[in-house]
C-alpha positions as CSV (number, residue, x, y, z in Angstrom):
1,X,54.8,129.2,100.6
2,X,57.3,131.7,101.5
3,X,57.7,130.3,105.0
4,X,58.4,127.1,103.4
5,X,61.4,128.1,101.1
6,X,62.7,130.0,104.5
7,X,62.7,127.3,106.1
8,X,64.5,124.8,103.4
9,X,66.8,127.4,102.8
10,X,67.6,127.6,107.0
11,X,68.4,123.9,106.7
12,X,70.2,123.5,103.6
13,X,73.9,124.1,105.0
14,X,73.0,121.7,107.6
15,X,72.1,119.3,105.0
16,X,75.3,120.0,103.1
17,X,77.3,119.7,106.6
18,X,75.8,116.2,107.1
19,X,76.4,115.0,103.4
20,X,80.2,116.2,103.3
21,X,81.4,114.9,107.0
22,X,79.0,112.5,108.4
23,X,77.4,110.3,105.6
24,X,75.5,109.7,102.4
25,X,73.5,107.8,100.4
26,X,75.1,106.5,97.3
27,X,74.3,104.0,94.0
28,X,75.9,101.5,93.0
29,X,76.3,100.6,89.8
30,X,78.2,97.7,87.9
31,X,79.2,94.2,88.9
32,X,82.8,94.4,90.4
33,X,81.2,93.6,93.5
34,X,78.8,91.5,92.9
35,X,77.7,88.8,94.3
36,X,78.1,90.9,97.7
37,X,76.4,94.0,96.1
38,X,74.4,94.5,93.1
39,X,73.6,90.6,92.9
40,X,70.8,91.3,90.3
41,X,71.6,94.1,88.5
42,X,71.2,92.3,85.6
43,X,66.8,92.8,86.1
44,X,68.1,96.6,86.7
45,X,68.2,96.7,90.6
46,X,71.2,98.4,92.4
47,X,72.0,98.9,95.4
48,X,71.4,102.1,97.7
49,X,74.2,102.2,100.4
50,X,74.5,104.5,103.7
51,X,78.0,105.8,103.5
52,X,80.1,106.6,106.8
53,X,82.2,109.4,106.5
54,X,83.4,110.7,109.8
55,X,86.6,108.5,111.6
56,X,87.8,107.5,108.7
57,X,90.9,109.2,108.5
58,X,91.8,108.1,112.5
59,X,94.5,104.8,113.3
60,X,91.6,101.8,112.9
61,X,89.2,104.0,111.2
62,X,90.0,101.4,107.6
63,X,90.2,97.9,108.2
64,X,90.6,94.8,106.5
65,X,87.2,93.8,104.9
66,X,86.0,97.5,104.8
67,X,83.9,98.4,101.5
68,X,84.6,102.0,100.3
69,X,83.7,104.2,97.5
70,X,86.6,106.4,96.6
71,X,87.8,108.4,93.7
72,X,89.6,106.5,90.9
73,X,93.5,107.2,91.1
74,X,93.3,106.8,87.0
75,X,90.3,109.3,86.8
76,X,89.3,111.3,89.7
77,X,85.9,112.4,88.0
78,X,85.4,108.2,88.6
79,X,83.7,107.1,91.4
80,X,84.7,103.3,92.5
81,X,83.6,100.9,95.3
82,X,86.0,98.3,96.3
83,X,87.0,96.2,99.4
84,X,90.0,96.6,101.2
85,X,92.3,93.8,101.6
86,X,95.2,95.6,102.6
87,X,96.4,98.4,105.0
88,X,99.3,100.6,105.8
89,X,102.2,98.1,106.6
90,X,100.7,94.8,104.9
91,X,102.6,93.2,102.2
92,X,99.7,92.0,99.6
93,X,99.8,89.7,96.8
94,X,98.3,91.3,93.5
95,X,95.9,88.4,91.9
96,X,97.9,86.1,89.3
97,X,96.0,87.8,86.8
98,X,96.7,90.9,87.8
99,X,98.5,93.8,85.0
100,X,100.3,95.0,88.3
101,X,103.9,94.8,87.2
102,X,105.0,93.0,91.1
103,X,104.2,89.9,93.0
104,X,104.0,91.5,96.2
105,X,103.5,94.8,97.0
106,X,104.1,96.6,100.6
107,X,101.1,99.1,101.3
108,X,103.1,102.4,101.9
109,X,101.6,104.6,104.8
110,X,97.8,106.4,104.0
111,X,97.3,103.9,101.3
112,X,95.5,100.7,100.6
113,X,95.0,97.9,98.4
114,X,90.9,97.6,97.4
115,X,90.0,94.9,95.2
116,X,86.4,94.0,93.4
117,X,84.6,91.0,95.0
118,X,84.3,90.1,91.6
119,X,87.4,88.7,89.6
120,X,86.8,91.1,86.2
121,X,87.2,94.0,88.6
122,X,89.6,97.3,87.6
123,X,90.8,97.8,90.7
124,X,94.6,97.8,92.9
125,X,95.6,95.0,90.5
126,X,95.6,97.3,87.7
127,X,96.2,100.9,89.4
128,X,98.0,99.8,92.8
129,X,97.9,101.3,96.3
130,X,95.3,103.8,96.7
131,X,95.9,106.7,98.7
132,X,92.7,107.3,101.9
133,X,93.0,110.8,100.5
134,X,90.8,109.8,97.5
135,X,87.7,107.7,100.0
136,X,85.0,109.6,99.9
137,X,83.2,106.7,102.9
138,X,82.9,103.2,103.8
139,X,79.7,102.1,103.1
140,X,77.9,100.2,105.9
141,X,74.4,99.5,105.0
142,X,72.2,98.4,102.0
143,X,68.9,100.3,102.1
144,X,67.8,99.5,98.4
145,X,66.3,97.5,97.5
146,X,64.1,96.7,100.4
147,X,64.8,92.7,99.9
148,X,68.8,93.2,100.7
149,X,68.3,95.9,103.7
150,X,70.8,95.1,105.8
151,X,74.8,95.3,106.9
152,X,77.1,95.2,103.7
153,X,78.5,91.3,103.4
154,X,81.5,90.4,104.2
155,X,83.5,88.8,101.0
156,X,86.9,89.5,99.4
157,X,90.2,87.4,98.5
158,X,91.2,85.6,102.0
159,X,95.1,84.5,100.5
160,X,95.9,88.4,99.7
161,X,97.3,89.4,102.4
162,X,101.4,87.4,103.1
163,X,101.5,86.3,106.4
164,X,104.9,87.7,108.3
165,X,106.2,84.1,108.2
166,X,106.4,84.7,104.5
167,X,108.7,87.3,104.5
168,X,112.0,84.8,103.9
């Protein structure tokens, strides 16, 4: 017994050191990104995701399409998980029903704009750019349930993003 709590003690920084800077598992809950995850909530399943955490902060380590969870701008004790449709340098078009108070918004450095897959989403359109200070990881893999295993979809709002010869 003794030799046992040794021994999970020994590895518990380790275990810490690996949750805080490589990855996680995380929950998620609600339907802003449904259909992509949580597609069946509704019969009380949610997903389990593998969070990424290291590269994140490096040139390339966000990209369009991306899924992260991140602290809520409006409440950090909130944890959110949106989809990125906009980087540093992108000029994005908040949805038209969007409370955001402009019709197109330039992502300032370290920021991005992350939106729900699902249009009842509180998200960018409400809160604007989020700083990559807040991203706690991308999340790159369902594990939960066993019938969705597999690579986080692809999904999102393909007209968000104003192409440069939109600029006039």
């Amino acid at each position: 017994m003794r030799g046992t709590v040794l021994w999970a003690l020994s590895w518990a920084p380790v275990a810490i050191s690996v949750n805080q800077t490589i990855g996680q598992l995380t929950w998620v809950r609600g339907s802003s990104m449904r259909p992509s995850l949580n597609p069946d909530s509704s019969l009380g399943a949610h997903d389990l995701l593998v969070l990424k955490k290291y590269g994140l902060r490096k040139p390339g380590g966000i990209v369009k399409g991306d899924v992260l969870v991140f602290r809520s701008p409006m409440d950090a004790e909130r944890v959110m998980v949106k989809r990125v449709l906009g980087t540093a340098g992108d000029t994005v078009r908040p949805r038209p029903t969007s409370t955001y108070p402009k019709k197109q918004v330039k992502i300032p450095a370290n920021h991005v704009w992350l939106e729900g897959d699902n249009v009842h989403s509180i998200d960018s359109n409400t809160f604007g750019p989020v700083s990559t200070g807040l991203v706690i990881g991308k999340a790159v893999q369902v594990i939960y349930p066993f019938s969705r295993w597999g690579q986080v979809s692809a999904g999102g709002r393909e007209d968000a993003v104003v192409q440069p010869t939109e600029y006039k």
